[in-house]
N, CA, C and O atoms as a GROMACS GRO file, in nm:
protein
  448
    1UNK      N    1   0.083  -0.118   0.000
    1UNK     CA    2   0.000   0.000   0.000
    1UNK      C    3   0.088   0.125   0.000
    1UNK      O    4   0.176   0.143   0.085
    2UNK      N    5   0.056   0.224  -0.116
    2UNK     CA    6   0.161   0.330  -0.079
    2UNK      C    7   0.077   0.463  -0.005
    2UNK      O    8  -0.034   0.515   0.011
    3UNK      N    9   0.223   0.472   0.027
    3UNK     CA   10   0.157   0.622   0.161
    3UNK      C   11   0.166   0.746   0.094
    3UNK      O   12   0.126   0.847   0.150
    4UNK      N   13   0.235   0.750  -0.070
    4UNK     CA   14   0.197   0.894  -0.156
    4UNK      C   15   0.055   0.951  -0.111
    4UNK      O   16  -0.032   0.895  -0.044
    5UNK      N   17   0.057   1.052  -0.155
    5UNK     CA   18  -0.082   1.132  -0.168
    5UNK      C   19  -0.161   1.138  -0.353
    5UNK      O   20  -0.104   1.136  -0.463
    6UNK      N   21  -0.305   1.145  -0.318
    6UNK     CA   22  -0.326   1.098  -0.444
    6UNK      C   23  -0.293   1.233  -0.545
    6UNK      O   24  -0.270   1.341  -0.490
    7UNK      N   25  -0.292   1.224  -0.690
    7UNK     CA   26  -0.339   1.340  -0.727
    7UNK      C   27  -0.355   1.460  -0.714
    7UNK      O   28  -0.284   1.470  -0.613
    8UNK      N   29  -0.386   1.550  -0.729
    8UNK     CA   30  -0.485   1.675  -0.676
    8UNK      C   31  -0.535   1.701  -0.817
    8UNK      O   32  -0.638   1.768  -0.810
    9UNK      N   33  -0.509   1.679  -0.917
    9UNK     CA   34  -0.577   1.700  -1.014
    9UNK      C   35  -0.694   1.594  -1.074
    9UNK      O   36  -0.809   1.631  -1.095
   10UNK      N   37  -0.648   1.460  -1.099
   10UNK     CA   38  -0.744   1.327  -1.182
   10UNK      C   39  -0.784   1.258  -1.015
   10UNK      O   40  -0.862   1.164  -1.026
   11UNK      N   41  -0.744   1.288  -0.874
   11UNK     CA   42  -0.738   1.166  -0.742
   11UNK      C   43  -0.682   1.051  -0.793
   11UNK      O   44  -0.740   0.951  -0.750
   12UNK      N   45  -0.572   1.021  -0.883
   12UNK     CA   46  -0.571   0.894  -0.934
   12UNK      C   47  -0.481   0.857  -0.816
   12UNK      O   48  -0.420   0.944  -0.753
   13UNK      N   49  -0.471   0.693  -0.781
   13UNK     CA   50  -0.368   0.665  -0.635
   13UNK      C   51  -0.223   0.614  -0.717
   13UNK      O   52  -0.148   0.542  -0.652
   14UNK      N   53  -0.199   0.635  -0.798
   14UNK     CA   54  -0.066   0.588  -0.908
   14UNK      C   55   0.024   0.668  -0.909
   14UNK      O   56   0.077   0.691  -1.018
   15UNK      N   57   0.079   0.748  -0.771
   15UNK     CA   58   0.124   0.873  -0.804
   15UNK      C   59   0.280   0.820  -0.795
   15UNK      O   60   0.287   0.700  -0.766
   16UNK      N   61   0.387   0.878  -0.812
   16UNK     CA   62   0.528   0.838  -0.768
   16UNK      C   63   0.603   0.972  -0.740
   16UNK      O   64   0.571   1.089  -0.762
   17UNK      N   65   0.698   0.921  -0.692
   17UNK     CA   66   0.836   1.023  -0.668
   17UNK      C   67   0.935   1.034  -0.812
   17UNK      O   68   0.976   0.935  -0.873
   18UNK      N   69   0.959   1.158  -0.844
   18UNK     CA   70   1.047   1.206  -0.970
   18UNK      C   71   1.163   1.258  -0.881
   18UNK      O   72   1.091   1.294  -0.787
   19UNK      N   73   1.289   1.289  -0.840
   19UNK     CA   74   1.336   1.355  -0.759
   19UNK      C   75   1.288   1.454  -0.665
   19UNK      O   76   1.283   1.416  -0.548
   20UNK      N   77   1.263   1.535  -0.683
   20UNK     CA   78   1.201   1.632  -0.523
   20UNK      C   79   1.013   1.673  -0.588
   20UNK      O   80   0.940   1.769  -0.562
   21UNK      N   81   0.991   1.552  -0.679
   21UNK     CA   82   0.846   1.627  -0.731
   21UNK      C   83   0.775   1.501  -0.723
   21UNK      O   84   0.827   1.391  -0.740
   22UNK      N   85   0.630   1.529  -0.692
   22UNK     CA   86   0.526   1.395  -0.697
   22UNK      C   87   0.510   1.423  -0.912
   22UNK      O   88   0.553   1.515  -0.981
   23UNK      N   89   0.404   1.251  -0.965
   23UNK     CA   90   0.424   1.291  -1.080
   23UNK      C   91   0.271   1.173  -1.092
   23UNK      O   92   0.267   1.073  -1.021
   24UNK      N   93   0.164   1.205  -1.184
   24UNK     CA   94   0.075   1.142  -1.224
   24UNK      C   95   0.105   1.072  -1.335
   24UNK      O   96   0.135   1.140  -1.433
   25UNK      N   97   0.104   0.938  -1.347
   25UNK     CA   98   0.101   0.880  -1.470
   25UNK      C   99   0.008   0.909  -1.523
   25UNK      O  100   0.033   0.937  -1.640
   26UNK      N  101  -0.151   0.923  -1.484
   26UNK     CA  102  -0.245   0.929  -1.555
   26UNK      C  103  -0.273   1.060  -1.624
   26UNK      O  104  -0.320   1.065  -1.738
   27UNK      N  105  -0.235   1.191  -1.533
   27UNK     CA  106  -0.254   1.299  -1.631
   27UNK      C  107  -0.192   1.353  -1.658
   27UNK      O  108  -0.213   1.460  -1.716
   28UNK      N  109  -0.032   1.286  -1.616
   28UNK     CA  110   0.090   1.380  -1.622
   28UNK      C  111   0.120   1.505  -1.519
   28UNK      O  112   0.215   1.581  -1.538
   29UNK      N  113   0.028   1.519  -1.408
   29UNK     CA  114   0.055   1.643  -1.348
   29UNK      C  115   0.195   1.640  -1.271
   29UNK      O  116   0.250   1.531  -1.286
   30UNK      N  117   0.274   1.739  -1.187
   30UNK     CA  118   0.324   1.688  -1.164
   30UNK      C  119   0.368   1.820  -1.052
   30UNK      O  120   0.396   1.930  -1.100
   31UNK      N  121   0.371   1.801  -0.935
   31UNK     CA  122   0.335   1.923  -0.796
   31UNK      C  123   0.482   1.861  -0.694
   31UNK      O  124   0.522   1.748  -0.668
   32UNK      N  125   0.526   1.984  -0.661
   32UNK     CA  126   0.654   1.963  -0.574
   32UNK      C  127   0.617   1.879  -0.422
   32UNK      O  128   0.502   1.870  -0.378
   33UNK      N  129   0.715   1.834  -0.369
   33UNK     CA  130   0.724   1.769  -0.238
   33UNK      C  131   0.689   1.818  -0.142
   33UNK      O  132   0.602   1.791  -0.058
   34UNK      N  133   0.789   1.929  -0.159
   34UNK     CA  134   0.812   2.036  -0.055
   34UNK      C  135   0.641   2.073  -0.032
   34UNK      O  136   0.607   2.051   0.084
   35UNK      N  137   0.579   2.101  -0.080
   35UNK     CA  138   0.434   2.142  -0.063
   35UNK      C  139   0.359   2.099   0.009
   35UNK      O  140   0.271   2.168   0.060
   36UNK      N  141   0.375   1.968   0.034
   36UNK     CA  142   0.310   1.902   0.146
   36UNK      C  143   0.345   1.894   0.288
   36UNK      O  144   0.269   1.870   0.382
   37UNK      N  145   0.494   1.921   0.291
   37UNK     CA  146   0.587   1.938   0.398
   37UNK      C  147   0.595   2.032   0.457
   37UNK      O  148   0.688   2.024   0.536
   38UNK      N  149   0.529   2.147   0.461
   38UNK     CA  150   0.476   2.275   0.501
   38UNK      C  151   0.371   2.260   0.618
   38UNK      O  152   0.249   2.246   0.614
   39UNK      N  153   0.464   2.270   0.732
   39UNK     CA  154   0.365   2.272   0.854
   39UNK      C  155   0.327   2.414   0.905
   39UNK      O  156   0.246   2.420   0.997
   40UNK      N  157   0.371   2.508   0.861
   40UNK     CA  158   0.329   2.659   0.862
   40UNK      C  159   0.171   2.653   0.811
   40UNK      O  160   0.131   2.559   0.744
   41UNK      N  161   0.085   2.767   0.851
   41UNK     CA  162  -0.047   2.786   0.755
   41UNK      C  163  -0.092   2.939   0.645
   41UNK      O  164  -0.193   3.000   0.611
   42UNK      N  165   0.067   2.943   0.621
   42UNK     CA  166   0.066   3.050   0.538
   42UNK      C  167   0.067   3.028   0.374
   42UNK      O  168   0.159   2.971   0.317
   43UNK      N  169  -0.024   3.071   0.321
   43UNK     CA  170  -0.066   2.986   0.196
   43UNK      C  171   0.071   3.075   0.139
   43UNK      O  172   0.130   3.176   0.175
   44UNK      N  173   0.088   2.953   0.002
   44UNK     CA  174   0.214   2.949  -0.086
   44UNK      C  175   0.202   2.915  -0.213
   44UNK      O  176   0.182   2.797  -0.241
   45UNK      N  177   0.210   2.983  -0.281
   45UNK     CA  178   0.207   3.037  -0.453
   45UNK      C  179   0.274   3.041  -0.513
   45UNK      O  180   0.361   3.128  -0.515
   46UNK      N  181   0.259   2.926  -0.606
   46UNK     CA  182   0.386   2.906  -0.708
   46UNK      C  183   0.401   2.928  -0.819
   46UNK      O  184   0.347   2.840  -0.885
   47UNK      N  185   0.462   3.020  -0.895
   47UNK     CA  186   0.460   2.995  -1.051
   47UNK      C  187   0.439   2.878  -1.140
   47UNK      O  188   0.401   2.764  -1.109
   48UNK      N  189   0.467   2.921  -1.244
   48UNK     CA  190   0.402   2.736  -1.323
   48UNK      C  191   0.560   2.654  -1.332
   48UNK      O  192   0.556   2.540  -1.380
   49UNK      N  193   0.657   2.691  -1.303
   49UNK     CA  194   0.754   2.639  -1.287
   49UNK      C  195   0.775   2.590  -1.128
   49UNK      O  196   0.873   2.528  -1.086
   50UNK      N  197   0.644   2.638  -1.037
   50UNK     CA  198   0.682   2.507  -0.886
   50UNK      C  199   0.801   2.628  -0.825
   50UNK      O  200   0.883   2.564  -0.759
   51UNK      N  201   0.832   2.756  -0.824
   51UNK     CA  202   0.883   2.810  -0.752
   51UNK      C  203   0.799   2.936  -0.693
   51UNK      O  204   0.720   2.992  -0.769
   52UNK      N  205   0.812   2.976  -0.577
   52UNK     CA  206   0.766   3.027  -0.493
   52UNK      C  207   0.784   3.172  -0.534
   52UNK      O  208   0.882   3.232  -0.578
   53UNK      N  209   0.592   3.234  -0.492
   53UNK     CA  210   0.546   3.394  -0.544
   53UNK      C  211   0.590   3.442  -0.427
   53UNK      O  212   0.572   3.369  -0.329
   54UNK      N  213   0.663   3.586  -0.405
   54UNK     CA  214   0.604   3.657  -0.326
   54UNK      C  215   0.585   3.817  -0.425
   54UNK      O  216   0.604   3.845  -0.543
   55UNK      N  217   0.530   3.914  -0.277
   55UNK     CA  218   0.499   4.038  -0.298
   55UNK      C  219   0.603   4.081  -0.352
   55UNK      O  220   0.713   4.055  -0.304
   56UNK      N  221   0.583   4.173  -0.484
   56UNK     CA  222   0.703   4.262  -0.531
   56UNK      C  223   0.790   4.152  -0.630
   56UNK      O  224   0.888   4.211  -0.676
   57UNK      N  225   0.785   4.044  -0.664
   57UNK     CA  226   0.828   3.973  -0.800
   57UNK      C  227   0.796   4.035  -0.872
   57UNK      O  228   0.715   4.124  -0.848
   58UNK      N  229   0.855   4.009  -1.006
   58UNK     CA  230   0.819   4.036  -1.133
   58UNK      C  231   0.829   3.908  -1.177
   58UNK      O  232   0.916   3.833  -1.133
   59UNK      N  233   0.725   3.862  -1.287
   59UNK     CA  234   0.674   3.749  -1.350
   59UNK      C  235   0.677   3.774  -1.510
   59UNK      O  236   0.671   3.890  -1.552
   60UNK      N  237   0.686   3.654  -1.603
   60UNK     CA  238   0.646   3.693  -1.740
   60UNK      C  239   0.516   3.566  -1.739
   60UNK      O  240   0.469   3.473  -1.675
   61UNK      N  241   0.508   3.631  -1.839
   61UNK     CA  242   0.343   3.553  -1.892
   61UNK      C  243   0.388   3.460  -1.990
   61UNK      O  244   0.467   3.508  -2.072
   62UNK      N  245   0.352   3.313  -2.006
   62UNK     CA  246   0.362   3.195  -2.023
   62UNK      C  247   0.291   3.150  -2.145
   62UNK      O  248   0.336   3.064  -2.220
   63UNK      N  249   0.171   3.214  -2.163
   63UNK     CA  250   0.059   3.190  -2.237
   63UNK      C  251   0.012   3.291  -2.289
   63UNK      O  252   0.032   3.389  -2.218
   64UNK      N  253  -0.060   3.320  -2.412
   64UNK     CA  254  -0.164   3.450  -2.497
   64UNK      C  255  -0.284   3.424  -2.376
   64UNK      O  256  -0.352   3.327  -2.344
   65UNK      N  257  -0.274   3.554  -2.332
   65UNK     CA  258  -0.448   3.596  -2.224
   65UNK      C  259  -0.501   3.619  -2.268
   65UNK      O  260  -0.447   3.701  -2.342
   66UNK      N  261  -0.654   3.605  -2.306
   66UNK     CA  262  -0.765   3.701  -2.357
   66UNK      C  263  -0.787   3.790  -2.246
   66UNK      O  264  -0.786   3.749  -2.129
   67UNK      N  265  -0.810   3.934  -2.285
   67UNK     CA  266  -0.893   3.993  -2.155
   67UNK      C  267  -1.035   3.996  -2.155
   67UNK      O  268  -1.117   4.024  -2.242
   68UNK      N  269  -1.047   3.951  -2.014
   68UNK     CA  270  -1.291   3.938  -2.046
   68UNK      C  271  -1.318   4.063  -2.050
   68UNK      O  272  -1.272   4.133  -1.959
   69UNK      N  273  -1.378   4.109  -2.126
   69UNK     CA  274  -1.502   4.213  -2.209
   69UNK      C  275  -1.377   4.338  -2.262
   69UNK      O  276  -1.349   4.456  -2.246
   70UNK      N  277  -1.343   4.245  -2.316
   70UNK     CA  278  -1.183   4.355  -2.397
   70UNK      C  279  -1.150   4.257  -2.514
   70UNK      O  280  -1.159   4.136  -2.496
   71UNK      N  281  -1.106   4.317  -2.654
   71UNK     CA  282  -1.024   4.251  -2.726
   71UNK      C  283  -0.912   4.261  -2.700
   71UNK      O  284  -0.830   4.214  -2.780
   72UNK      N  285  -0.876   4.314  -2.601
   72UNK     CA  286  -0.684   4.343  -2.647
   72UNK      C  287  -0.663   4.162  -2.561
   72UNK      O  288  -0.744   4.089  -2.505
   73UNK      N  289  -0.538   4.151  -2.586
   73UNK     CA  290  -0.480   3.989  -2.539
   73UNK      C  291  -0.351   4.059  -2.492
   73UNK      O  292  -0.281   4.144  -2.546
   74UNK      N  293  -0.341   3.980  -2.346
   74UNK     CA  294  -0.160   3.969  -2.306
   74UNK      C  295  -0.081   3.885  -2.423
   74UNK      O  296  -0.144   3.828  -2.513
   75UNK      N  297   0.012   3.884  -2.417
   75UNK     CA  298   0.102   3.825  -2.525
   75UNK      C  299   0.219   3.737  -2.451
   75UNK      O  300   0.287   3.754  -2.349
   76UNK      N  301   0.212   3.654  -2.530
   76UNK     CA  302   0.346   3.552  -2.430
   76UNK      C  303   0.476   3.647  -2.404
   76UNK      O  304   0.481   3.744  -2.480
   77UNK      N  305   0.570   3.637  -2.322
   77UNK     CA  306   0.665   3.713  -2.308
   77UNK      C  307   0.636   3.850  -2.226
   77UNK      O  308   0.732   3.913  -2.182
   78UNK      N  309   0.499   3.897  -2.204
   78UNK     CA  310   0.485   4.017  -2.134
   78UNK      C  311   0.524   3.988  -1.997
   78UNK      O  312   0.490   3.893  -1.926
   79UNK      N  313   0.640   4.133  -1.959
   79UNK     CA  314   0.649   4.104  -1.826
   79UNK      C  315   0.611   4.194  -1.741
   79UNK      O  316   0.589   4.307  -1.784
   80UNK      N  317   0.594   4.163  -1.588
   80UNK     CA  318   0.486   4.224  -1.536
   80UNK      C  319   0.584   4.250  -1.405
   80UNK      O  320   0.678   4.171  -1.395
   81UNK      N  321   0.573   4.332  -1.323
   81UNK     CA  322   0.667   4.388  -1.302
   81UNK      C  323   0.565   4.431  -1.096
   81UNK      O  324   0.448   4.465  -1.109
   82UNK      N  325   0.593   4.428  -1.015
   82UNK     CA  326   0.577   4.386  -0.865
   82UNK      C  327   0.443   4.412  -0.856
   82UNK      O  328   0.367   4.509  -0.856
   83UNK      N  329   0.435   4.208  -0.841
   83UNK     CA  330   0.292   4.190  -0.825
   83UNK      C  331   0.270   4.194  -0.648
   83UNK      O  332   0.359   4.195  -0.563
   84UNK      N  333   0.109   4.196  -0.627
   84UNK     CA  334   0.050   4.155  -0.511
   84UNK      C  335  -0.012   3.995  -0.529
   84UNK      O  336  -0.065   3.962  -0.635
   85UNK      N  337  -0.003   3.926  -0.446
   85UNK     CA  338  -0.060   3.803  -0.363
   85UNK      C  339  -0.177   3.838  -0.307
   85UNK      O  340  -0.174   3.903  -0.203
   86UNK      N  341  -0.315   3.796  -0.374
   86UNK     CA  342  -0.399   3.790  -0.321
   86UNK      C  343  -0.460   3.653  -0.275
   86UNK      O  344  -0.406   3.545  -0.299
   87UNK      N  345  -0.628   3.675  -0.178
   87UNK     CA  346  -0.668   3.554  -0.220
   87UNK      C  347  -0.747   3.546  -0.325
   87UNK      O  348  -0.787   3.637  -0.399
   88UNK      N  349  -0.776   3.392  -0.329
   88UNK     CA  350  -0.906   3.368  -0.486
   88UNK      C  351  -0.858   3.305  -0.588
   88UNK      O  352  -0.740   3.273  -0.578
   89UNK      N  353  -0.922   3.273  -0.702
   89UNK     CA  354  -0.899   3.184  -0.814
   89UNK      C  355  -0.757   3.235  -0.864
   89UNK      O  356  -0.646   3.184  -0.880
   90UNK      N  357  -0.823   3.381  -0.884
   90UNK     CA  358  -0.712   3.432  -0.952
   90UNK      C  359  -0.644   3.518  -0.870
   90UNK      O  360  -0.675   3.633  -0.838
   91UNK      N  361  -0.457   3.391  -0.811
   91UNK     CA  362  -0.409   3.477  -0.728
   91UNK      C  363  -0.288   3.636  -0.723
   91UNK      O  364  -0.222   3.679  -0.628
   92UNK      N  365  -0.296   3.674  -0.827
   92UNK     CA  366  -0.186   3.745  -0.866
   92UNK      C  367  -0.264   3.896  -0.909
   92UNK      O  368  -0.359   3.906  -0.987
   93UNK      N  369  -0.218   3.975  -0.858
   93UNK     CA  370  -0.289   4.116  -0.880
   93UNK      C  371  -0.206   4.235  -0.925
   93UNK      O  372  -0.126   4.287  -0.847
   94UNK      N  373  -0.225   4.279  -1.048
   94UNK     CA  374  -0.122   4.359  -1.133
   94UNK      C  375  -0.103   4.455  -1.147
   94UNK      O  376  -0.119   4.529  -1.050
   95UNK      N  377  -0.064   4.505  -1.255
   95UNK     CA  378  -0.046   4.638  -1.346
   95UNK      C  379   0.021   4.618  -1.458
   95UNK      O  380   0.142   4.631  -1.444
   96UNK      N  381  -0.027   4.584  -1.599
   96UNK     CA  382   0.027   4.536  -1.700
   96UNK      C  383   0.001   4.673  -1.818
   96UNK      O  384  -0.106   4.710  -1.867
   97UNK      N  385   0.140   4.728  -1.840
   97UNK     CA  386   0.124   4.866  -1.977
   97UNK      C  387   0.116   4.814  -2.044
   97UNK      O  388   0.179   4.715  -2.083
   98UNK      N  389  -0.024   4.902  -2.103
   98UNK     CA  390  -0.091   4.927  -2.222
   98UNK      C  391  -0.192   4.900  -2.160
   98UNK      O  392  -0.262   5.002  -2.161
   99UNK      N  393  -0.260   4.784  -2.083
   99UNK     CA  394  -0.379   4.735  -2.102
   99UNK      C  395  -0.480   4.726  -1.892
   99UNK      O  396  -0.595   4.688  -1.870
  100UNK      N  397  -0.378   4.776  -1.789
  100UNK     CA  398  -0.421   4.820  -1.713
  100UNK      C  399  -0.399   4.725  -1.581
  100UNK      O  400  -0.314   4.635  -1.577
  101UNK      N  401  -0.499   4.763  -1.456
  101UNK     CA  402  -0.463   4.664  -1.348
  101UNK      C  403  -0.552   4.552  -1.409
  101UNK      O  404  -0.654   4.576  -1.473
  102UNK      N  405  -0.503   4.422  -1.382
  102UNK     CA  406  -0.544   4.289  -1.379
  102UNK      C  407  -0.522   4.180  -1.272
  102UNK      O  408  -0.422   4.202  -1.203
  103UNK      N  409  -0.593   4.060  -1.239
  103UNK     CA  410  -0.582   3.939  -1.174
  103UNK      C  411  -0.512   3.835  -1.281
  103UNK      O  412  -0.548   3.817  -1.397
  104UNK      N  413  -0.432   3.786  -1.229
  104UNK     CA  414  -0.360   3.644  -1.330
  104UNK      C  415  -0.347   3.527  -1.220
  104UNK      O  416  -0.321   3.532  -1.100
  105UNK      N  417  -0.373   3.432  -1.296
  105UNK     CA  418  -0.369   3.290  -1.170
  105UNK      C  419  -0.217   3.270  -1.193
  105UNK      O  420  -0.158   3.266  -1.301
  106UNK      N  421  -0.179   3.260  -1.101
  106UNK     CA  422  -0.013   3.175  -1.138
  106UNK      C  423  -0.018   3.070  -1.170
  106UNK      O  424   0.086   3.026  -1.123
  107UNK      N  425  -0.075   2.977  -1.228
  107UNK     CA  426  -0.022   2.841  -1.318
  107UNK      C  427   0.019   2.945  -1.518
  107UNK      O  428   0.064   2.900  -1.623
  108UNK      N  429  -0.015   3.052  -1.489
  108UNK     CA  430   0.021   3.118  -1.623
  108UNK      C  431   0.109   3.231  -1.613
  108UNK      O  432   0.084   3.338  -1.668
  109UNK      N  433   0.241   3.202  -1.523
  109UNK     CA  434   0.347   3.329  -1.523
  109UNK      C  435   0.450   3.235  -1.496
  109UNK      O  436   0.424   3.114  -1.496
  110UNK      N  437   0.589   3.286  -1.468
  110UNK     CA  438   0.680   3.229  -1.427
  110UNK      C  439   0.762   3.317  -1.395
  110UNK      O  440   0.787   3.414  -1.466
  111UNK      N  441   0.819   3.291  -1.273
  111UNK     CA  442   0.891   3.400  -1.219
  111UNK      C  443   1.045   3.410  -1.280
  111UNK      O  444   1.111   3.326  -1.339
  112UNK      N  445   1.080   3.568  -1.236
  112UNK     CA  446   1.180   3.598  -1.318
  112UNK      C  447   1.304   3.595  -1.279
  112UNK      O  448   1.394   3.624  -1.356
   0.00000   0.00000   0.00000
């Protein structure tokens, strides 16, 4: 019986150890160690690269954003320059030139 943790994305129980990262065969996800090993209760935010947000980073954007009830789009490569940590879906709270303050989830930045 293994004592991994399942998933957090598919619950699948097939999970394994990659060096310091858990890894899903089934959906490929794949979420650091260290994350679970956190006996503090101060929530912790990671870029999509699994390294740790704080206040006042600068991040680039990973992915083309649409903005909701706007045509303009972020563009891969935009960088964004000392964010806030909020709570909520979307944890990252901005100021991106040209197109204004915004929320970005961090699975779509990577720190710089």
């Amino acid at each position: 019986m293994s004592t991994l943790p399942n998933c957090p994305k598919c619950q699948s129980e097939f999970t394994y150890t990659d060096g310091d990262m858990f890894v899903c065969p089934e959906c490929a996800h794949e979420w650091p160690q260290q994350a679970l090993d956190s006996t503090d209760d101060r929530r912790v935010v990671r870029d999509s690269n699994g390294n740790e947000l704080a206040d006042g980073d600068s991040v680039t954007v990973i992915k083309d954003l649409k903005v909701k009830g706007s045509s303009a789009v972020v563009k891969v490569g935009t960088k964004v320059k000392n964010i806030r940590l909020v709570e909520g879906d979307h944890d990252i709270d901005c100021r991106i030139d040209g197109i204004g303050a915004m929320q970005l989830k961090s699975e779509f930045v990577k720190k710089v």
